[in-house]
Jmol script that loads the backbone (N, CA, C; Angstrom):
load data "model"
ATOM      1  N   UNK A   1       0.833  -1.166   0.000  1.00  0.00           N
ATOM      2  CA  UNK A   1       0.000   0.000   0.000  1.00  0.00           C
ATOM      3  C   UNK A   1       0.885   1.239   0.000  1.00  0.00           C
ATOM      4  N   UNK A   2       0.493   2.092  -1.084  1.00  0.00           N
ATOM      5  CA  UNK A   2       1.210   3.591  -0.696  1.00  0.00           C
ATOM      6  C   UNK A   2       0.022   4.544  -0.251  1.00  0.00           C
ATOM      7  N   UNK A   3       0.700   5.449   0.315  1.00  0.00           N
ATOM      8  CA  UNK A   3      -0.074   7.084   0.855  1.00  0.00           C
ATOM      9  C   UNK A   3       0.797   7.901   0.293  1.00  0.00           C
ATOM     10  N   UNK A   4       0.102   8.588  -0.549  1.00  0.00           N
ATOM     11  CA  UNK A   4       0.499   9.498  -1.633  1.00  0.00           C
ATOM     12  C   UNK A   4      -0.016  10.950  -0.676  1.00  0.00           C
ATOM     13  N   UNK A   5       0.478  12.027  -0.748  1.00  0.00           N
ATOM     14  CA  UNK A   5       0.020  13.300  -0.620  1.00  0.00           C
ATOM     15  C   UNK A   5      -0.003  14.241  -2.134  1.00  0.00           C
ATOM     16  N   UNK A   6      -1.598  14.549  -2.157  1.00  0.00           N
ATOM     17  CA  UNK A   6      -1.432  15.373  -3.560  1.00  0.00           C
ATOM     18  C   UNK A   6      -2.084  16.449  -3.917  1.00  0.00           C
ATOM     19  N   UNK A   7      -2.308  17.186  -4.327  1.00  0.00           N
ATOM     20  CA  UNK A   7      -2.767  18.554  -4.600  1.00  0.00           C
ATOM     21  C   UNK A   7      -4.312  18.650  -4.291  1.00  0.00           C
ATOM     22  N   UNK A   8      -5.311  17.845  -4.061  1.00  0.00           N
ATOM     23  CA  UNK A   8      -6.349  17.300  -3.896  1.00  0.00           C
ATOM     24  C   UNK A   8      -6.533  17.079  -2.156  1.00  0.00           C
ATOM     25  N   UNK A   9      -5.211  16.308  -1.730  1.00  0.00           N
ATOM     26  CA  UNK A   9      -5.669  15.696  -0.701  1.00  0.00           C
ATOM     27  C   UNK A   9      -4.313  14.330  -0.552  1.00  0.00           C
ATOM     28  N   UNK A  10      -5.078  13.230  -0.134  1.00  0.00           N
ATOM     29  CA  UNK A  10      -4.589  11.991   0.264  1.00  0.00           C
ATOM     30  C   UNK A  10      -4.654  10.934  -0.767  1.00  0.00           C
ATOM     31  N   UNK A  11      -3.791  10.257  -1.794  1.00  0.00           N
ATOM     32  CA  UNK A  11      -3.904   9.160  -2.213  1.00  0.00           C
ATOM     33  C   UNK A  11      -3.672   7.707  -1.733  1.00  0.00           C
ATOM     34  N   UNK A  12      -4.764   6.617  -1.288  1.00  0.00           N
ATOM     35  CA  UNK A  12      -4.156   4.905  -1.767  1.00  0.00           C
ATOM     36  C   UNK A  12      -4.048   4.323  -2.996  1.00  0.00           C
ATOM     37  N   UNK A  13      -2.872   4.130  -2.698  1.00  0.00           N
ATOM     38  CA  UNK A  13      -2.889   2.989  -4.269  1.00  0.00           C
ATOM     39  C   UNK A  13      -2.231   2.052  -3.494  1.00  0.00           C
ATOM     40  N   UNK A  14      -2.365   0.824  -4.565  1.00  0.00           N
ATOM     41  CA  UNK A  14      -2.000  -0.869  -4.665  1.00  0.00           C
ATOM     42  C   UNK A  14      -2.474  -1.150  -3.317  1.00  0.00           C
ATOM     43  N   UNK A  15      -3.790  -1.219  -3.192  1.00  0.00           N
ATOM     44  CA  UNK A  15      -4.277  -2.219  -1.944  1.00  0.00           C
ATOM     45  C   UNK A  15      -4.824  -3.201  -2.442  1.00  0.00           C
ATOM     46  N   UNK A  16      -4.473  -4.236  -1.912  1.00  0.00           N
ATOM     47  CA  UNK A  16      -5.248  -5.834  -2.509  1.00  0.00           C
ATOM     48  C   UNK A  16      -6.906  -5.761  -2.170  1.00  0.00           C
ATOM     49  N   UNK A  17      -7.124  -6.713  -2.660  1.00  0.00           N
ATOM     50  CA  UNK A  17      -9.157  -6.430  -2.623  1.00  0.00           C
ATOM     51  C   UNK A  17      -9.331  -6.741  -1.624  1.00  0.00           C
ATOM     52  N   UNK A  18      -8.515  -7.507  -0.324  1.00  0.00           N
ATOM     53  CA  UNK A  18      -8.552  -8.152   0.661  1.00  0.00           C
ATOM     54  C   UNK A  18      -8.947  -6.712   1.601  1.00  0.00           C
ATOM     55  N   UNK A  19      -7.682  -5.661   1.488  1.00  0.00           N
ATOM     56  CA  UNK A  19      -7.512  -4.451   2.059  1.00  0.00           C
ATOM     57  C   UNK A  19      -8.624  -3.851   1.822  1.00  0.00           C
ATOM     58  N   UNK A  20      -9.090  -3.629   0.844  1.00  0.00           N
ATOM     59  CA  UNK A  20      -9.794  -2.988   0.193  1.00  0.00           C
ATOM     60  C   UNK A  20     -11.049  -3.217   1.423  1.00  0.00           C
ATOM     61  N   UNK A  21     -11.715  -4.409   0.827  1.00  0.00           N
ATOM     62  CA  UNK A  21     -12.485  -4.893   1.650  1.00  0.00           C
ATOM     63  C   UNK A  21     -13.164  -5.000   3.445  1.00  0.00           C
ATOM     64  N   UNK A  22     -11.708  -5.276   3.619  1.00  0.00           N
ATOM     65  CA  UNK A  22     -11.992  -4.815   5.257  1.00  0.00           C
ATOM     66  C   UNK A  22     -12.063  -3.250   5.556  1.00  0.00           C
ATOM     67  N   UNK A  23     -11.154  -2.129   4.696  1.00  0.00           N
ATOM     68  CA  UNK A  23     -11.637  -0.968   5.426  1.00  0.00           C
ATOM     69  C   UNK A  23     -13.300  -0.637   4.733  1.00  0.00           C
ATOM     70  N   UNK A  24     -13.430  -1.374   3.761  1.00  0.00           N
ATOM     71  CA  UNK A  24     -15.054  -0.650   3.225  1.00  0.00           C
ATOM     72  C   UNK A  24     -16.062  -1.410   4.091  1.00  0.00           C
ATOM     73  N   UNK A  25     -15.663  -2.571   4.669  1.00  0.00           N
ATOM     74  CA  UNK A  25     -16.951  -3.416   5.558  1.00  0.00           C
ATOM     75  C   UNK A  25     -16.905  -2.990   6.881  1.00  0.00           C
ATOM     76  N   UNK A  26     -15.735  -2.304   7.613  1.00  0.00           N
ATOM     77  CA  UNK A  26     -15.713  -1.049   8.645  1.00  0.00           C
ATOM     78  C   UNK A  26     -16.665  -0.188   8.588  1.00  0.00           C
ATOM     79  N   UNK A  27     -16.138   0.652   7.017  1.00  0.00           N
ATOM     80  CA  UNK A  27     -17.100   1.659   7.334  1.00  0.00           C
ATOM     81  C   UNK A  27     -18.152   1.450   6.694  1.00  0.00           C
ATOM     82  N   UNK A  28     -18.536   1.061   6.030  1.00  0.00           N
ATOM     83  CA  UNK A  28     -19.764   0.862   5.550  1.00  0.00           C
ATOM     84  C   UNK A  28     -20.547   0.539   6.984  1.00  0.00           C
ATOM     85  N   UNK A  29     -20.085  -0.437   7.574  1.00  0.00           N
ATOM     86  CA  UNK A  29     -21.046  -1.069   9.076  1.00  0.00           C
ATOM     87  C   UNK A  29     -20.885   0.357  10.440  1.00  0.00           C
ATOM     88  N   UNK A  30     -19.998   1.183   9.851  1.00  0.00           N
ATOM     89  CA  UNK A  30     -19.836   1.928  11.134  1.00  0.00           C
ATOM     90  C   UNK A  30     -21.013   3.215  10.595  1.00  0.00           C
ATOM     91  N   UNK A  31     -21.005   3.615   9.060  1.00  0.00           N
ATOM     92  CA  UNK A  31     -21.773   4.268   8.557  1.00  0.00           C
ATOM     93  C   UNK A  31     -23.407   4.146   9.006  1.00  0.00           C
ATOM     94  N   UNK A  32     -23.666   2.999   8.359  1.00  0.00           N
ATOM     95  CA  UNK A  32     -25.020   1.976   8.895  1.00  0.00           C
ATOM     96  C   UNK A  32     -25.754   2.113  10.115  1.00  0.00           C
ATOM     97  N   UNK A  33     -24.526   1.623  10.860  1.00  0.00           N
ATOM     98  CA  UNK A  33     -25.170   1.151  12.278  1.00  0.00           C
ATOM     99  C   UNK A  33     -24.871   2.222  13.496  1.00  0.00           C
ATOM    100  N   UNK A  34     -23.609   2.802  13.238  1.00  0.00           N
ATOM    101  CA  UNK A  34     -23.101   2.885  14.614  1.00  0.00           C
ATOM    102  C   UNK A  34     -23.402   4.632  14.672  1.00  0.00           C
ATOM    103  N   UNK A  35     -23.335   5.167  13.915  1.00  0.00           N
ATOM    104  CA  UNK A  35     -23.236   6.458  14.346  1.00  0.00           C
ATOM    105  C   UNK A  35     -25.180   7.143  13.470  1.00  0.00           C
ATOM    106  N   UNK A  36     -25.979   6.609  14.336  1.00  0.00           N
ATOM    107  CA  UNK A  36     -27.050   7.040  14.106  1.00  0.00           C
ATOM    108  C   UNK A  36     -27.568   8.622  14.507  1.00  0.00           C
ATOM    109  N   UNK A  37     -28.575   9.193  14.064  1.00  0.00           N
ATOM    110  CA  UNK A  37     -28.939  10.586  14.046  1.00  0.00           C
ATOM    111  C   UNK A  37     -28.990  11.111  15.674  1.00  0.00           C
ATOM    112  N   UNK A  38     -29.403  10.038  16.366  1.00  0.00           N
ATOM    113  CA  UNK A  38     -29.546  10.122  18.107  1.00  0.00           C
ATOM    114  C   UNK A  38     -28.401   9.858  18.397  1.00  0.00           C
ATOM    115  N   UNK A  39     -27.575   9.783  18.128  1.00  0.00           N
ATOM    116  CA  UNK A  39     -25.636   9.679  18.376  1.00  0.00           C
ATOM    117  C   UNK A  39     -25.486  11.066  18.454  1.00  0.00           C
ATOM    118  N   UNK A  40     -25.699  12.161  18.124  1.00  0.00           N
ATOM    119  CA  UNK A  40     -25.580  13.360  17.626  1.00  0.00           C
ATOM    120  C   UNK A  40     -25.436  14.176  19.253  1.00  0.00           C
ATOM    121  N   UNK A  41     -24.045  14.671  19.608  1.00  0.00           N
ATOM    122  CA  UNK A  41     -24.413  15.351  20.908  1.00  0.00           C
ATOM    123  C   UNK A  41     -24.822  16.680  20.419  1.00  0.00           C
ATOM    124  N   UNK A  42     -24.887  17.578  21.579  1.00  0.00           N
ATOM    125  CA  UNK A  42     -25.002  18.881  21.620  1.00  0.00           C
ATOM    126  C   UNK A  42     -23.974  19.836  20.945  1.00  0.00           C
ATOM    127  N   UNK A  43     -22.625  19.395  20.715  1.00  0.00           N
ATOM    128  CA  UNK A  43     -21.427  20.186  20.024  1.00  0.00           C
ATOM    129  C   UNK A  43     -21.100  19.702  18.943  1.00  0.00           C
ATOM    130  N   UNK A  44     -22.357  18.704  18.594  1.00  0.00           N
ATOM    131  CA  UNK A  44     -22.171  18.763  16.775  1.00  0.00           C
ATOM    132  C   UNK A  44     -21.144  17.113  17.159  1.00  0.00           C
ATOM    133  N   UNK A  45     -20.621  16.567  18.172  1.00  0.00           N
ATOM    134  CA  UNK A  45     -19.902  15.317  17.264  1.00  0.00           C
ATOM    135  C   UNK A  45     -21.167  13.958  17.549  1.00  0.00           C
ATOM    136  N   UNK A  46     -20.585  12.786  16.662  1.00  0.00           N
ATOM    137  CA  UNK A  46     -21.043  11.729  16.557  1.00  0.00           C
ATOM    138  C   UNK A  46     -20.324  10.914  18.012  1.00  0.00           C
ATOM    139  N   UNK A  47     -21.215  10.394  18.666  1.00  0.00           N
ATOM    140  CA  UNK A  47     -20.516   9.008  20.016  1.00  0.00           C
ATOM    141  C   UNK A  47     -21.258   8.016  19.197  1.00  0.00           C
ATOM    142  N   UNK A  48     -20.549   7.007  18.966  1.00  0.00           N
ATOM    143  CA  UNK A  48     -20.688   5.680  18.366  1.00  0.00           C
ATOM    144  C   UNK A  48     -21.315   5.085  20.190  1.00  0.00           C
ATOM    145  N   UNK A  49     -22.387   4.099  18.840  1.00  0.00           N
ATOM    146  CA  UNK A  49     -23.143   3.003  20.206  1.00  0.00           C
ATOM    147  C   UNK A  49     -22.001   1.878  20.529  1.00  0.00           C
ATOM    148  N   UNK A  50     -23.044   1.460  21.813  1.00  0.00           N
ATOM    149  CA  UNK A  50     -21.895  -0.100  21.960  1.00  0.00           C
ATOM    150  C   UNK A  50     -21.422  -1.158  20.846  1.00  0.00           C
ATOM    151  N   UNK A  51     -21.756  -0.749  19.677  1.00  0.00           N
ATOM    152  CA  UNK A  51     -21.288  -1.918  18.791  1.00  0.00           C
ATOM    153  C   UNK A  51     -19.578  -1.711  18.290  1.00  0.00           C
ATOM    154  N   UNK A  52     -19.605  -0.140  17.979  1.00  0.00           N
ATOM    155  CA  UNK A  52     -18.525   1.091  17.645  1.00  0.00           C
ATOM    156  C   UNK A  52     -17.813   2.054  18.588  1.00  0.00           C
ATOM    157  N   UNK A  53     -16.800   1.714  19.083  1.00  0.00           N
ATOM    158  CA  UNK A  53     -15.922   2.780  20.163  1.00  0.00           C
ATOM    159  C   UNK A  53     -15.431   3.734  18.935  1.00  0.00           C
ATOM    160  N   UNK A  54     -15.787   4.472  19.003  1.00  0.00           N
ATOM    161  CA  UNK A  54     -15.340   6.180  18.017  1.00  0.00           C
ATOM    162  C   UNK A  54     -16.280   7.199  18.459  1.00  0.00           C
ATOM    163  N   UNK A  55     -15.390   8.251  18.676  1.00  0.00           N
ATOM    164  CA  UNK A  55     -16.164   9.543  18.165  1.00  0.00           C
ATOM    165  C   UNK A  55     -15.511  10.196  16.978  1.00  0.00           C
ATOM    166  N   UNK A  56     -16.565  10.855  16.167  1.00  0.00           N
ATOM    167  CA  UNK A  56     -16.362  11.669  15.130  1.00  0.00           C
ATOM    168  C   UNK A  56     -17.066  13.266  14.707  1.00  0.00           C
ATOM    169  N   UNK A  57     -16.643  13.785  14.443  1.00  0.00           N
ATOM    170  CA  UNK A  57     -17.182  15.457  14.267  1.00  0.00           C
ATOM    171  C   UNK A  57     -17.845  15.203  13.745  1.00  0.00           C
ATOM    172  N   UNK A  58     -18.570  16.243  13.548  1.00  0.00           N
ATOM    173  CA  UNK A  58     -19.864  16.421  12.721  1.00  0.00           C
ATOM    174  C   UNK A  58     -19.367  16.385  11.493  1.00  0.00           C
ATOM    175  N   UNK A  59     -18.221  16.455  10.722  1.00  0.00           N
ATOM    176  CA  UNK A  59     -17.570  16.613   9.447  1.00  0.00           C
ATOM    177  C   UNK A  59     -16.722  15.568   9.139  1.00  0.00           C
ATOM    178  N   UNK A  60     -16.361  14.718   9.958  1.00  0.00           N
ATOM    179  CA  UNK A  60     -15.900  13.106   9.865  1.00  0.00           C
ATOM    180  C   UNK A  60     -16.720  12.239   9.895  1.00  0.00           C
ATOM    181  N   UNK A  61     -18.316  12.835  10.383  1.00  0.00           N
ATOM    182  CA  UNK A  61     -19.460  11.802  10.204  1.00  0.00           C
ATOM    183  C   UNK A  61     -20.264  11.874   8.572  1.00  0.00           C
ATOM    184  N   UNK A  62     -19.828  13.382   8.395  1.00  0.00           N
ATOM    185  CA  UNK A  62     -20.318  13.183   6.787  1.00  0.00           C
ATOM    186  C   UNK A  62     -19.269  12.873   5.788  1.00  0.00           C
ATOM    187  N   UNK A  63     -18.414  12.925   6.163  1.00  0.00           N
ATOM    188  CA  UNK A  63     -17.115  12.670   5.240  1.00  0.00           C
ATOM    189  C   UNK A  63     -16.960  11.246   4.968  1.00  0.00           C
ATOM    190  N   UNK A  64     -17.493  10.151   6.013  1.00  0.00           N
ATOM    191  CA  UNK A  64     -17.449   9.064   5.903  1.00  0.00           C
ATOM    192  C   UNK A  64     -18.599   8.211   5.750  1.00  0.00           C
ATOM    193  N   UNK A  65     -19.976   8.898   5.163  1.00  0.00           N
ATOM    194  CA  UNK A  65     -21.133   8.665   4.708  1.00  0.00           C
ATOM    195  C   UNK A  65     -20.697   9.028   3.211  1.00  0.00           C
ATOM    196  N   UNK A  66     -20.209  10.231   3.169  1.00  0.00           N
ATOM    197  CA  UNK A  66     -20.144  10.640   1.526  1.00  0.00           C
ATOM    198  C   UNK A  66     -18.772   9.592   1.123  1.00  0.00           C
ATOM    199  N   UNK A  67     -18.080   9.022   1.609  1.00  0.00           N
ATOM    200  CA  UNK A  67     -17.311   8.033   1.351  1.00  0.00           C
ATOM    201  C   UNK A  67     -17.879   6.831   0.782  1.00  0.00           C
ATOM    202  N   UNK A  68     -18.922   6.132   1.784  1.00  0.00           N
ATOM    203  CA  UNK A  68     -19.559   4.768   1.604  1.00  0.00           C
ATOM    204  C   UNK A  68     -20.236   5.199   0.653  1.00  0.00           C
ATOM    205  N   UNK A  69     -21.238   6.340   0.421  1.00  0.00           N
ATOM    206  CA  UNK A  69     -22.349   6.311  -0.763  1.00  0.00           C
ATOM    207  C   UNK A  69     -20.870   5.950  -2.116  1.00  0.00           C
ATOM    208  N   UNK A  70     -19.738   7.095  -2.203  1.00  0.00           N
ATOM    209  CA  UNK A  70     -19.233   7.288  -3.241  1.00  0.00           C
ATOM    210  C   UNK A  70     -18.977   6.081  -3.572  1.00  0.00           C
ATOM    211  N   UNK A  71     -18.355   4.969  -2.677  1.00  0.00           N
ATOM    212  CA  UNK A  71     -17.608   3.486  -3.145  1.00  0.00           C
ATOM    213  C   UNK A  71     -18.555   3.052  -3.655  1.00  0.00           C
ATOM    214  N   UNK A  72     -19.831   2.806  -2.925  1.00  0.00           N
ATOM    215  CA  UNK A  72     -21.047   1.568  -3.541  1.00  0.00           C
ATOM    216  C   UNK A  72     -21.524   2.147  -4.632  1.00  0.00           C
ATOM    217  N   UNK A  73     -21.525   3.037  -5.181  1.00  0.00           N
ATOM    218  CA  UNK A  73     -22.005   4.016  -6.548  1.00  0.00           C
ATOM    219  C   UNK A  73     -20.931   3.610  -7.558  1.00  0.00           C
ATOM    220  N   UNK A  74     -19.326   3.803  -7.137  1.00  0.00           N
ATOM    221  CA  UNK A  74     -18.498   3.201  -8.213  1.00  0.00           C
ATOM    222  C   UNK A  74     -18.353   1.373  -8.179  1.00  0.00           C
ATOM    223  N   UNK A  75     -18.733   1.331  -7.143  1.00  0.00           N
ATOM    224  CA  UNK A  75     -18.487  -0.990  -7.335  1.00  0.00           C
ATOM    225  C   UNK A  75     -20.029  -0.776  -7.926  1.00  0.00           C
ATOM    226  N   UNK A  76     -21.111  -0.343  -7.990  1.00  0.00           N
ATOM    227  CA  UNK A  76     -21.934  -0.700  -8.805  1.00  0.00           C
ATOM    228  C   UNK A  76     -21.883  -0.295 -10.341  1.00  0.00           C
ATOM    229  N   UNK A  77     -21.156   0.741 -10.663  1.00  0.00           N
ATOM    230  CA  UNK A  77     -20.886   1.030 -11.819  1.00  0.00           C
ATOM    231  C   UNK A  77     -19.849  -0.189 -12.775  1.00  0.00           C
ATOM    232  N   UNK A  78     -18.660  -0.824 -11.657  1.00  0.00           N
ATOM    233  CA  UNK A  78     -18.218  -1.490 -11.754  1.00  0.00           C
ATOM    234  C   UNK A  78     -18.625  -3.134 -11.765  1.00  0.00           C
ATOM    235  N   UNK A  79     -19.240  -3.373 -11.626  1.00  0.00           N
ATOM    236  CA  UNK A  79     -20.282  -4.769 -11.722  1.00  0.00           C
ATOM    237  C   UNK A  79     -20.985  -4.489 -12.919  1.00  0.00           C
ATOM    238  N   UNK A  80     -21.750  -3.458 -13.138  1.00  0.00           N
ATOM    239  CA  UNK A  80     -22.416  -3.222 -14.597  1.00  0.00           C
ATOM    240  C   UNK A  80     -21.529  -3.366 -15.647  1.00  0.00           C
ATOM    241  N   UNK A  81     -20.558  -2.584 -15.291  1.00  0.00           N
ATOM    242  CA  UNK A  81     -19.234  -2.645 -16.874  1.00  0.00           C
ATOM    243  C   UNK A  81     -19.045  -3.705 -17.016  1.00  0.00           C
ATOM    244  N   UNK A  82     -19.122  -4.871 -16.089  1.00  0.00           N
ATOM    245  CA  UNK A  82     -18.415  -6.366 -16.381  1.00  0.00           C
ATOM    246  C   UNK A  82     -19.521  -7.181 -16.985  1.00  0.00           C
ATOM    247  N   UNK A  83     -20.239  -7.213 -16.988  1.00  0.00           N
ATOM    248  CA  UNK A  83     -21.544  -7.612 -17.683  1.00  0.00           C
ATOM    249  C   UNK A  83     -21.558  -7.563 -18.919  1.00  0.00           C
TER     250      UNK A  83
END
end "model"
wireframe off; spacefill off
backbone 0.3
color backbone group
């Protein structure tokens, strides 16, 4: 795996599908489940339930929703192309 820094932001490249996989079934399940709308304190961050030990800002909780939508939008684009 590399971590690239680039004019944008943060790059991964060469992660095996294995890698791949476990950080998207993280968050995808932490997206889902753990940091629901009643998670929401008073100063704007996310407290994850007992399933999830994290807290996250109010801007790491959308950053990592607009993450999961973006992946499952491109692996579905990607399943169609192979067809």
């Amino acid at each position: 795996m590399k971590l690239e820094y680039t004019k944008k932001g943060f790059s991964l490249t060469d992660l095996t599908m294995d890698e791949i996989n476990a950080i998207i079934i993280v968050a995808i399940t932490a997206d889902e489940r753990c940091f629901l709308l009643e998670d929401k304190q008073a100063n704007g961050d996310y407290h994850s339930n007992e399933d999830f030990v994290c807290v996250l800002s109010g801007k790491q909780r959308k950053a990592l929703s607009i993450f999961c939508k973006s992946y499952l939008k491109q692996l579905d684009k990607m399943v169609v192309q192979k067809k």
